[in-house]
N, CA, C and O atoms as CSV, one atom per row, in Angstrom:
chain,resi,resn,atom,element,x,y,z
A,1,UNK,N,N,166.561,43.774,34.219
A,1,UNK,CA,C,166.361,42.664,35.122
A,1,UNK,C,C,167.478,41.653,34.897
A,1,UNK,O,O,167.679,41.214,33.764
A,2,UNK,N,N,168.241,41.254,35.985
A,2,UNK,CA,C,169.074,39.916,35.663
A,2,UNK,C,C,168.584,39.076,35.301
A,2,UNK,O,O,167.378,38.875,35.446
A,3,UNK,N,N,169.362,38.341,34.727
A,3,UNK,CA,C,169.058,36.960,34.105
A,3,UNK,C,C,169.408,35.452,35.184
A,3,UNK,O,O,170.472,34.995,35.603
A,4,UNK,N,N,168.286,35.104,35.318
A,4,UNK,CA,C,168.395,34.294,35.958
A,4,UNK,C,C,168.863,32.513,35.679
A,4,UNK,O,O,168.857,31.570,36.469
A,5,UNK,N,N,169.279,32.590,34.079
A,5,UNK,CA,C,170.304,31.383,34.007
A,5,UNK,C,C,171.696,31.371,33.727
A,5,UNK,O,O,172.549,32.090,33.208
A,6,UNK,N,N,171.512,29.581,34.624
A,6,UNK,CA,C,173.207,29.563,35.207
A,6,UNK,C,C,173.923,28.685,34.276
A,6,UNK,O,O,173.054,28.144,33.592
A,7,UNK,N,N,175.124,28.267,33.906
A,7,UNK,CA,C,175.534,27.296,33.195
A,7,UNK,C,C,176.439,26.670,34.206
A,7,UNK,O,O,177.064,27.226,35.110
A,8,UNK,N,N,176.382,25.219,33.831
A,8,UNK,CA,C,177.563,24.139,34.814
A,8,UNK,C,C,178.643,25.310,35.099
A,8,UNK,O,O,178.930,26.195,34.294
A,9,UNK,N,N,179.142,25.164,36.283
A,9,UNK,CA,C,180.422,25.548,36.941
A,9,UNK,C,C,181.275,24.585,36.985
A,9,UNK,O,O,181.158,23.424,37.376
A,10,UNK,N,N,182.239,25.222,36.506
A,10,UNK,CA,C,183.649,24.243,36.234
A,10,UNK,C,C,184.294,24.745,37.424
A,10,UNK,O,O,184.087,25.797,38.027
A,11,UNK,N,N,185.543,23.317,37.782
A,11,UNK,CA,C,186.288,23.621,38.787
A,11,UNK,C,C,187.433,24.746,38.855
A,11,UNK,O,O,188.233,24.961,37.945
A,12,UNK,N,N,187.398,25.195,39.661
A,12,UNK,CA,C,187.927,26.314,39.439
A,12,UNK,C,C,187.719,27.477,40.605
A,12,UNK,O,O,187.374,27.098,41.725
A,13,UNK,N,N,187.944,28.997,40.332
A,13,UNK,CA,C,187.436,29.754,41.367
A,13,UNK,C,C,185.749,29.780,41.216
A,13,UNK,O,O,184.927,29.623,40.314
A,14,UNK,N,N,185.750,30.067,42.624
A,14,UNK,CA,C,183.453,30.109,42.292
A,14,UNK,C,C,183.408,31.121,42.282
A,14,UNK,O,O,183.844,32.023,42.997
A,15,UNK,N,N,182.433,31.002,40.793
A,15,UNK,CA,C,181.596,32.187,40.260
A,15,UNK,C,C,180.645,32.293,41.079
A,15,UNK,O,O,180.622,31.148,41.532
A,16,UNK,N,N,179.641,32.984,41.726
A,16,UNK,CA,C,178.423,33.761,42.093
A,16,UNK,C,C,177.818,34.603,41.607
A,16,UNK,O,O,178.654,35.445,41.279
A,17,UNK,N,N,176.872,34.930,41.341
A,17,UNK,CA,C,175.753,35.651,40.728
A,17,UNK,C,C,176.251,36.946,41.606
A,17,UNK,O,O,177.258,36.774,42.293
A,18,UNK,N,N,175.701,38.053,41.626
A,18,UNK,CA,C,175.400,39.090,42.544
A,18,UNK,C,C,173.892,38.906,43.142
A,18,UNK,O,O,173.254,39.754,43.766
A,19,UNK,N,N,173.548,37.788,42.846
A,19,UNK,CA,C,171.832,38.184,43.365
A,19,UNK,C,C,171.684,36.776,43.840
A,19,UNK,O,O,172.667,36.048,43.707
A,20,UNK,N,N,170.528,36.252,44.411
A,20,UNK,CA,C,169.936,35.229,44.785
A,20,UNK,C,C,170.707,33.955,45.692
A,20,UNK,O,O,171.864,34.064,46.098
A,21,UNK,N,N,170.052,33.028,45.872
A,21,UNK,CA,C,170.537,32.122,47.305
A,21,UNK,C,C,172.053,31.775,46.903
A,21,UNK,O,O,172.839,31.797,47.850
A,22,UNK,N,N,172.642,31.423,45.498
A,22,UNK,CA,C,173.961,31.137,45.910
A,22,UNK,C,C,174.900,32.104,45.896
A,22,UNK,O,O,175.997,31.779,45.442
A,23,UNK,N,N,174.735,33.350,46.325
A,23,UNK,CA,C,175.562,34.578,47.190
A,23,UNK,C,C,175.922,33.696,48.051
A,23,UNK,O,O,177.043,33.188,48.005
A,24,UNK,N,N,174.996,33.370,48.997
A,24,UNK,CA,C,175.156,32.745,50.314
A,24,UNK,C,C,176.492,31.569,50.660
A,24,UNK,O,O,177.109,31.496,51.723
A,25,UNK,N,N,176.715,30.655,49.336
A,25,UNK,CA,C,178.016,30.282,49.180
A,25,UNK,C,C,178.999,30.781,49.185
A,25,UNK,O,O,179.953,30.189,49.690
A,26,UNK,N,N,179.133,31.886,48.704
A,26,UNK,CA,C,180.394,32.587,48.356
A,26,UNK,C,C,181.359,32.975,49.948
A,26,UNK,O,O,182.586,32.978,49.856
A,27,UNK,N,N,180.817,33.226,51.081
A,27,UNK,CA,C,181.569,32.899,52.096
A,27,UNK,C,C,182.071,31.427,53.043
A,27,UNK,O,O,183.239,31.325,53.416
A,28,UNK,N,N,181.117,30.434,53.331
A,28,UNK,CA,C,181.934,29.294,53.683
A,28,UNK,C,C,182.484,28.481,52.539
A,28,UNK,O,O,183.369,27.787,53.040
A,29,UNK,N,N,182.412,28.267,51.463
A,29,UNK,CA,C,182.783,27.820,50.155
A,29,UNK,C,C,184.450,28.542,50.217
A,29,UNK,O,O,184.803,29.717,50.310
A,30,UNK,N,N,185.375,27.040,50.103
A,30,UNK,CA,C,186.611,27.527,49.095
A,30,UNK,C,C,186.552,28.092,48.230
A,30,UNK,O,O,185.383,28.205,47.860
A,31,UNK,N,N,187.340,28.640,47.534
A,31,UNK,CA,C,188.029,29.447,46.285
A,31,UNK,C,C,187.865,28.218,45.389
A,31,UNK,O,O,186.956,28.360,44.571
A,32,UNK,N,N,188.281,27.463,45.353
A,32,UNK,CA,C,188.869,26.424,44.304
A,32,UNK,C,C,187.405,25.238,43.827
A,32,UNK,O,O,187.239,24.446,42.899
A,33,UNK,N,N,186.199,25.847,45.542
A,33,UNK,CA,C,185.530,24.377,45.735
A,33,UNK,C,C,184.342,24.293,43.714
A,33,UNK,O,O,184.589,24.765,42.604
A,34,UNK,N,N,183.334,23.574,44.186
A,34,UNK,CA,C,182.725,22.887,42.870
A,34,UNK,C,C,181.349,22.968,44.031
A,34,UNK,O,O,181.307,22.688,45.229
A,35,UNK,N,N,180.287,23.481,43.076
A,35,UNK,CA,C,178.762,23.613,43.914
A,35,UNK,C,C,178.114,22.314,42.948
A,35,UNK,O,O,178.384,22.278,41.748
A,36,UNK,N,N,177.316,21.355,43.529
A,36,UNK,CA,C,176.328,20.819,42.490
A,36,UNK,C,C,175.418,21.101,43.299
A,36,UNK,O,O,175.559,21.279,44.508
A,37,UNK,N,N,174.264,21.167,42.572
A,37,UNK,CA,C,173.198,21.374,43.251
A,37,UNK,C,C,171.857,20.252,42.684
A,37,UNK,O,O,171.435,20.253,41.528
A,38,UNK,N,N,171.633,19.854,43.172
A,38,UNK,CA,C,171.134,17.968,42.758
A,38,UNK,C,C,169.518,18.282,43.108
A,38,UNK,O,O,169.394,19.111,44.009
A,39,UNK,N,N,167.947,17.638,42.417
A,39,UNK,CA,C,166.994,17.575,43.033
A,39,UNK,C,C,166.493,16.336,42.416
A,39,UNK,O,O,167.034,15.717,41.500
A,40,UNK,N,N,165.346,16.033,43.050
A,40,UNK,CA,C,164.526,14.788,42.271
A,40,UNK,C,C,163.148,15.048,41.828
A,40,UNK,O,O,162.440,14.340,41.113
A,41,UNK,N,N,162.939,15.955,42.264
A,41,UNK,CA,C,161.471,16.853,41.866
A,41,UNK,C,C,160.481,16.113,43.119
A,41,UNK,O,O,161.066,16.034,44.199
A,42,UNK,N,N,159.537,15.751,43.101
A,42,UNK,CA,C,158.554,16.421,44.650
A,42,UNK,C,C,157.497,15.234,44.405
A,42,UNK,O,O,157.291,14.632,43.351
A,43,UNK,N,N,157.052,15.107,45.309
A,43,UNK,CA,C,155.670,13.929,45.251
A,43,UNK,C,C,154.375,14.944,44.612
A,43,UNK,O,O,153.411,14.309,44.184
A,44,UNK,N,N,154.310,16.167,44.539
A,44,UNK,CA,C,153.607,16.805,44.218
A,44,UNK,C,C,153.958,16.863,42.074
A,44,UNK,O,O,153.220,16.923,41.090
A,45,UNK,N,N,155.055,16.815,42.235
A,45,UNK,CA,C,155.115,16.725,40.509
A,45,UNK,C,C,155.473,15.274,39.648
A,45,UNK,O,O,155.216,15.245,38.444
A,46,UNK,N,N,156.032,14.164,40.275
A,46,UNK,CA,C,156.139,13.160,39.907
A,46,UNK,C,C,154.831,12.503,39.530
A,46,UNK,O,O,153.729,12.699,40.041
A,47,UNK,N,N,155.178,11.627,38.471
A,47,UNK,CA,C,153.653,11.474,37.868
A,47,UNK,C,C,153.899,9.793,37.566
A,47,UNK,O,O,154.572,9.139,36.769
A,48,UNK,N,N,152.924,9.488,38.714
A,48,UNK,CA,C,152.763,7.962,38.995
A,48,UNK,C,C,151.284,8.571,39.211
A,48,UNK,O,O,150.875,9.732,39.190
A,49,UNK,N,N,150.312,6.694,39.540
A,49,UNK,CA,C,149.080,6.642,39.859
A,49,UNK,C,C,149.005,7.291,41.498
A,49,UNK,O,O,148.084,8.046,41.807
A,50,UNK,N,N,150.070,6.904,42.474
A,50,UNK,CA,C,149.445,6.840,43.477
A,50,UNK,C,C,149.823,8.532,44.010
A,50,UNK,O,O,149.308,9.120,44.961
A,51,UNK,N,N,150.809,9.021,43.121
A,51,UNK,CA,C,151.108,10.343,43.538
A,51,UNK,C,C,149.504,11.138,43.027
A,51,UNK,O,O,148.796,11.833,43.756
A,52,UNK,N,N,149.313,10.870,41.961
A,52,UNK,CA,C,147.687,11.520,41.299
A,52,UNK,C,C,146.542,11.479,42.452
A,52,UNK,O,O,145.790,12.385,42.810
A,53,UNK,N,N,146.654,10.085,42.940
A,53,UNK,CA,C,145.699,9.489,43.993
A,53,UNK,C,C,145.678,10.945,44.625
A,53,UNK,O,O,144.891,11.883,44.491
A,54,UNK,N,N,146.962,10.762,45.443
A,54,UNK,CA,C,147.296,11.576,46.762
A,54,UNK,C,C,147.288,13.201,46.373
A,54,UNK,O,O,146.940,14.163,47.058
A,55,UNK,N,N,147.647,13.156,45.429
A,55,UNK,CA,C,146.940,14.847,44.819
A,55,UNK,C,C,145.422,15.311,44.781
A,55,UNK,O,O,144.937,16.429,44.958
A,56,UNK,N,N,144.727,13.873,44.443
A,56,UNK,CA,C,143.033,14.511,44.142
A,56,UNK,C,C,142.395,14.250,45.739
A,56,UNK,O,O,141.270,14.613,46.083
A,57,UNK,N,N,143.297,13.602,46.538
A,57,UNK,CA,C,142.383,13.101,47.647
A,57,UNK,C,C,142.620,14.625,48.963
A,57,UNK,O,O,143.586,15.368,49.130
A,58,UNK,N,N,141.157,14.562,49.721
A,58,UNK,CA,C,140.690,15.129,50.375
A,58,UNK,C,C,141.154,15.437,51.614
A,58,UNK,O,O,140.908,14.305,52.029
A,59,UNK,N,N,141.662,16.040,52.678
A,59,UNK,CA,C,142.458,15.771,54.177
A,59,UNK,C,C,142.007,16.755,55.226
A,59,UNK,O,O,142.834,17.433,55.838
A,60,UNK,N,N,140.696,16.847,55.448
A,60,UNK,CA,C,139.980,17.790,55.944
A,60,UNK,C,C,141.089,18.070,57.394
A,60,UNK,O,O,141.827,17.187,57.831
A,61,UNK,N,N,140.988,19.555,58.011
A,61,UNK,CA,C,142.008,19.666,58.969
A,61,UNK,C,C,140.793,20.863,59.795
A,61,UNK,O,O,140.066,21.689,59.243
A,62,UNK,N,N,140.975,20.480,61.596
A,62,UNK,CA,C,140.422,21.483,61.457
A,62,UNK,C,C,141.439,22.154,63.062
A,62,UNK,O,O,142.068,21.334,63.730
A,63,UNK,N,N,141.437,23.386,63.382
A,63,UNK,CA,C,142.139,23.922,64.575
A,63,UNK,C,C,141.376,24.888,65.110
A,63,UNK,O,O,140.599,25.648,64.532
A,64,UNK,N,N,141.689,24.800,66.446
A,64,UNK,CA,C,140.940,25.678,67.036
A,64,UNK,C,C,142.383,27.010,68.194
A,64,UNK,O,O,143.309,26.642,68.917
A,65,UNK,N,N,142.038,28.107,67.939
A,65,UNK,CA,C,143.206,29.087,67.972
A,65,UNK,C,C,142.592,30.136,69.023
A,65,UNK,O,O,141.403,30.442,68.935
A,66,UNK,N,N,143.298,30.601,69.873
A,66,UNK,CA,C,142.518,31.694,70.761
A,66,UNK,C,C,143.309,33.317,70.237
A,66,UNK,O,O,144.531,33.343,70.091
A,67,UNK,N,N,142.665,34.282,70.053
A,67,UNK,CA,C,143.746,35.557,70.138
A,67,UNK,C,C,144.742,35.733,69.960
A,67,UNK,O,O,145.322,36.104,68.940
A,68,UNK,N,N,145.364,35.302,71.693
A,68,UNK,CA,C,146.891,35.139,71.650
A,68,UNK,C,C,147.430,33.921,71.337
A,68,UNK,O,O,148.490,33.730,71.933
A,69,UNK,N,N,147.063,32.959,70.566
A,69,UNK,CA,C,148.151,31.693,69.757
A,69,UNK,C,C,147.739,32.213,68.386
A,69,UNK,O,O,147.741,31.411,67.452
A,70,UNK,N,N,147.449,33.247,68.216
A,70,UNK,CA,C,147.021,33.775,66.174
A,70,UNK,C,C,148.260,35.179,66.796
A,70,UNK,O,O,149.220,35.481,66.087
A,71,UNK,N,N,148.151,35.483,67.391
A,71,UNK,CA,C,149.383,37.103,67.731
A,71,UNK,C,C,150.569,36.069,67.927
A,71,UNK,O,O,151.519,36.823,67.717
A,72,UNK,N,N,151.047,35.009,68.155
A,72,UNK,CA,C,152.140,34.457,68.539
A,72,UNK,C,C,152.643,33.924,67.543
A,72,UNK,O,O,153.844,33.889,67.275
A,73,UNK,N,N,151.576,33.379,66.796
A,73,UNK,CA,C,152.039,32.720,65.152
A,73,UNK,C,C,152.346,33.529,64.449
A,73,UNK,O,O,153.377,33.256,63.834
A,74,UNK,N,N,151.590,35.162,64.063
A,74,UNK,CA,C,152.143,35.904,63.351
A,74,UNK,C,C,153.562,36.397,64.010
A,74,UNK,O,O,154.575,36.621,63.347
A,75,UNK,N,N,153.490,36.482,64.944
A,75,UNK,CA,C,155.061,37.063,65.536
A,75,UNK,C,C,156.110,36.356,65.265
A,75,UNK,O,O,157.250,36.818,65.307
A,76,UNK,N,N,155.725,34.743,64.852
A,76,UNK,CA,C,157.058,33.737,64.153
A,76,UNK,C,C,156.810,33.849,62.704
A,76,UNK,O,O,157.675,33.250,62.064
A,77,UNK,N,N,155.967,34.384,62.023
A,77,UNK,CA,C,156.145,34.552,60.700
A,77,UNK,C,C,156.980,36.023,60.134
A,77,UNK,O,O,157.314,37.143,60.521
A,78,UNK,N,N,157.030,35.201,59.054
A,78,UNK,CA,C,158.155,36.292,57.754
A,78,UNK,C,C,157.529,37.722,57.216
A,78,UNK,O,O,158.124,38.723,56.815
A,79,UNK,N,N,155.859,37.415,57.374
A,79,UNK,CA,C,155.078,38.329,56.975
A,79,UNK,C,C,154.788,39.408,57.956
A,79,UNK,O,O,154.125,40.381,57.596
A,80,UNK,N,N,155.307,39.290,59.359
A,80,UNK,CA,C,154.163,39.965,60.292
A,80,UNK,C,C,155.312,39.910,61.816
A,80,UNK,O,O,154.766,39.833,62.916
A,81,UNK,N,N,156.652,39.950,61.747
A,81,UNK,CA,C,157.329,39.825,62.256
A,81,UNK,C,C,157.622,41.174,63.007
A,81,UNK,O,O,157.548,42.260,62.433
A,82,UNK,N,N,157.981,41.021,64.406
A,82,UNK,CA,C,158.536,42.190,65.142
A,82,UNK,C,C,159.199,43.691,64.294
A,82,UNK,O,O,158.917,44.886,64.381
A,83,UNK,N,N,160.185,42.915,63.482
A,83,UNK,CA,C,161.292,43.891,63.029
A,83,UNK,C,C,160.519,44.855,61.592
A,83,UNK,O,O,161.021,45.899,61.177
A,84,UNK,N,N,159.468,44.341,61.111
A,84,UNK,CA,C,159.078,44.742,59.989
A,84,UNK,C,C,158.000,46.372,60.875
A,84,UNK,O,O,157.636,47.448,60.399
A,85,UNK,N,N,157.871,45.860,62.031
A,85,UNK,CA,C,156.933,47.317,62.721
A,85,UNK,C,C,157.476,48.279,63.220
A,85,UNK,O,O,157.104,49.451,63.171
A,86,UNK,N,N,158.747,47.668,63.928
A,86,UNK,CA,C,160.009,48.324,64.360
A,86,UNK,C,C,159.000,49.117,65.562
A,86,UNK,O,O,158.462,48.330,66.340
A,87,UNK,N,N,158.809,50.061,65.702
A,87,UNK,CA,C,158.306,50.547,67.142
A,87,UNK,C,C,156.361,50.507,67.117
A,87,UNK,O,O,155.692,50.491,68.150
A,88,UNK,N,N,155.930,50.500,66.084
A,88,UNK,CA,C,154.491,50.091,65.924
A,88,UNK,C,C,154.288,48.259,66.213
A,88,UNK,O,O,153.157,47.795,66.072
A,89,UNK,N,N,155.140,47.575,66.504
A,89,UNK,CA,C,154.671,46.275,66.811
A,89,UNK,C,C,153.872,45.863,67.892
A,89,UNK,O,O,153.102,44.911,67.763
A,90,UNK,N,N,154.012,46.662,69.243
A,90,UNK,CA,C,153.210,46.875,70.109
A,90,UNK,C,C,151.869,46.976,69.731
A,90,UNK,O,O,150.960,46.163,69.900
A,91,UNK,N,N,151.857,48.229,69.123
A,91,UNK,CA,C,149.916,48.471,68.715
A,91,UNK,C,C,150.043,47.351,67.645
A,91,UNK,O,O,149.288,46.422,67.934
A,92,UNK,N,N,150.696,47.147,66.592
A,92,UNK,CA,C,149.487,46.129,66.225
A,92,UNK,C,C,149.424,45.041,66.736
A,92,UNK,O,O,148.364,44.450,66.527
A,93,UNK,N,N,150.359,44.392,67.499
A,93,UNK,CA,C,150.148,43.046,68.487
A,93,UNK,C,C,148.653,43.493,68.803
A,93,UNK,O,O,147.730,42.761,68.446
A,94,UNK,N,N,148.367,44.889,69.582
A,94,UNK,CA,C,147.025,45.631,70.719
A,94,UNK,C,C,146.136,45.462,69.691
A,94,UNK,O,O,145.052,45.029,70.083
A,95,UNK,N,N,146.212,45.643,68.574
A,95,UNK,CA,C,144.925,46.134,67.503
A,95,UNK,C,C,144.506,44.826,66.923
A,95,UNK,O,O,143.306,44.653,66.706
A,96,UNK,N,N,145.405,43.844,66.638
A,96,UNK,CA,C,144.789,42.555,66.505
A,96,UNK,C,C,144.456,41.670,67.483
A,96,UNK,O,O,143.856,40.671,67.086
A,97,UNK,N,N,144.646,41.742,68.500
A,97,UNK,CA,C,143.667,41.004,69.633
A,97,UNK,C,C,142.590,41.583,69.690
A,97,UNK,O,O,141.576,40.904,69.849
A,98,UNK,N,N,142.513,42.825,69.591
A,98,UNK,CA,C,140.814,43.594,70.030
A,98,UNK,C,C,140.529,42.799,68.784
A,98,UNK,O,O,139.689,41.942,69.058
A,99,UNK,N,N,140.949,42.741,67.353
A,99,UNK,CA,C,139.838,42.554,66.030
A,99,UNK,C,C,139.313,41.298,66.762
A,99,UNK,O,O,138.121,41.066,66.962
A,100,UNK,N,N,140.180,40.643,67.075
A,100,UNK,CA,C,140.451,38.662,67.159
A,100,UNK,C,C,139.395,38.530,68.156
A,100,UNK,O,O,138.520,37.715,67.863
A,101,UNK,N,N,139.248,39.264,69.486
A,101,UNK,CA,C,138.575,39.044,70.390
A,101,UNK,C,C,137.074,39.151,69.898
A,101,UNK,O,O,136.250,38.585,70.617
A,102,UNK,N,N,136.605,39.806,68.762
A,102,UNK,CA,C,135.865,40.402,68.193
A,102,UNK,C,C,134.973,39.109,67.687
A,102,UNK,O,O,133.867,38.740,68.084
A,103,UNK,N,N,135.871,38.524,66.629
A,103,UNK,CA,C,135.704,37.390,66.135
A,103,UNK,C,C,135.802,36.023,67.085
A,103,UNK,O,O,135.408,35.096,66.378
A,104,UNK,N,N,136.038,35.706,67.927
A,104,UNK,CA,C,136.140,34.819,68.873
A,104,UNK,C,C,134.895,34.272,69.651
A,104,UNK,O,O,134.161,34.985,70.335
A,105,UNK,N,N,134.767,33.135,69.497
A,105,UNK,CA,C,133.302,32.899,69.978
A,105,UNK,C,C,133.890,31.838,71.022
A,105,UNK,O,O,134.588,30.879,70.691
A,106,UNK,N,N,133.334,32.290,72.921
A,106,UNK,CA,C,133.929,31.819,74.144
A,106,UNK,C,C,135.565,31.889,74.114
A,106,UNK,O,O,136.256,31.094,74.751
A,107,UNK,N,N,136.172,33.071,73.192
A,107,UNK,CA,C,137.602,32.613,73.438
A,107,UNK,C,C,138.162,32.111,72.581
A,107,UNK,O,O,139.387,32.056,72.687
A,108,UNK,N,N,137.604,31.614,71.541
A,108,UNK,CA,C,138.077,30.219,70.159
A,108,UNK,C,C,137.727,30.547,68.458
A,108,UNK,O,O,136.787,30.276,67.711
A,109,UNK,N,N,138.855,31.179,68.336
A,109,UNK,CA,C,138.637,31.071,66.660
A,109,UNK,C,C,139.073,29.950,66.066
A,109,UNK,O,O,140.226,29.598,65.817
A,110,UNK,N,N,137.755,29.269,65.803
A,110,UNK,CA,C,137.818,28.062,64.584
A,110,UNK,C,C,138.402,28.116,63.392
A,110,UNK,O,O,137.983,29.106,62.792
A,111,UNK,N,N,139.470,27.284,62.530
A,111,UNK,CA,C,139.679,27.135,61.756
A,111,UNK,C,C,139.384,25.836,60.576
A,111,UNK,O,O,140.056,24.804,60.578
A,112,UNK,N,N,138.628,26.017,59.916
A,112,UNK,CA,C,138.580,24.499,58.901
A,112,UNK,C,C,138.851,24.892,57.530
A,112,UNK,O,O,138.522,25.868,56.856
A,113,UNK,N,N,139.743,23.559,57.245
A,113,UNK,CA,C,140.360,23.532,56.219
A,113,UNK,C,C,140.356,22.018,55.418
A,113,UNK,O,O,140.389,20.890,55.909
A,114,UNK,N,N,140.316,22.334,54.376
A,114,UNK,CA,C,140.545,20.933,53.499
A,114,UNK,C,C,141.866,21.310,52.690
A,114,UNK,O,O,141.946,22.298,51.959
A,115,UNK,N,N,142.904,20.382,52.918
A,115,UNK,CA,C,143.808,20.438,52.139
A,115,UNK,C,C,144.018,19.179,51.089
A,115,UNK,O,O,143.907,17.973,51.306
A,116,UNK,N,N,144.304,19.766,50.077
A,116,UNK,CA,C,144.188,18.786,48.330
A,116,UNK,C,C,145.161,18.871,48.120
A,116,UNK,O,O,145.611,18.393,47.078
């Protein structure tokens, strides 16, 4: 398995890994250029009172989805995308509306959610 640590890059030619997102540099990036790569960490990990607050507190959500807006969402996702069925995308687009229609009460699959 590669190893996935990096040490400061000095100026110079850019090094790249063979694996992972900064491949993706290695073509618009100069020869000569310098990558930093900078974060501040997340409201989810910073540790104040009101970030804690906003972590323990409650945000009930709720949606309501028919058949075809649940076949349209999976068709924009990474998981469930056209190209991954390649010529079976048809039937299962067909095979999950029949389930969906199944589950659908007047047309409307309910969704509720609490997000924390």
């Amino acid at each position: 398995m590669p190893s996935t640590e990096f040490s400061m890059l000095r100026p110079g030619p850019l090094v790249i890994p063979a694996f992972g997102a900064l491949t993706l540099l290695a073509r618009p990036t100069a020869p000569h250029a310098t990558v930093a790569i900078t974060g501040d960490g997340s409201l989810w990990t910073h540790d104040a009172e009101w970030t804690g607050a906003l972590r323990e507190h409650r945000f009930p959500a709720a949606r309501a989805w028919t058949p075809e807006t649940v076949v349209g969402y999976l068709r924009s996702t990474s998981f469930a995308r056209p190209e991954l069925f390649a010529d079976r995308h048809e039937a299962f687009e067909t095979e999950a509306r029949q389930l969906l229609d199944v589950h659908a009460k007047d047309g409307v699959l309910r969704e509720e959610s609490v997000f924390t």
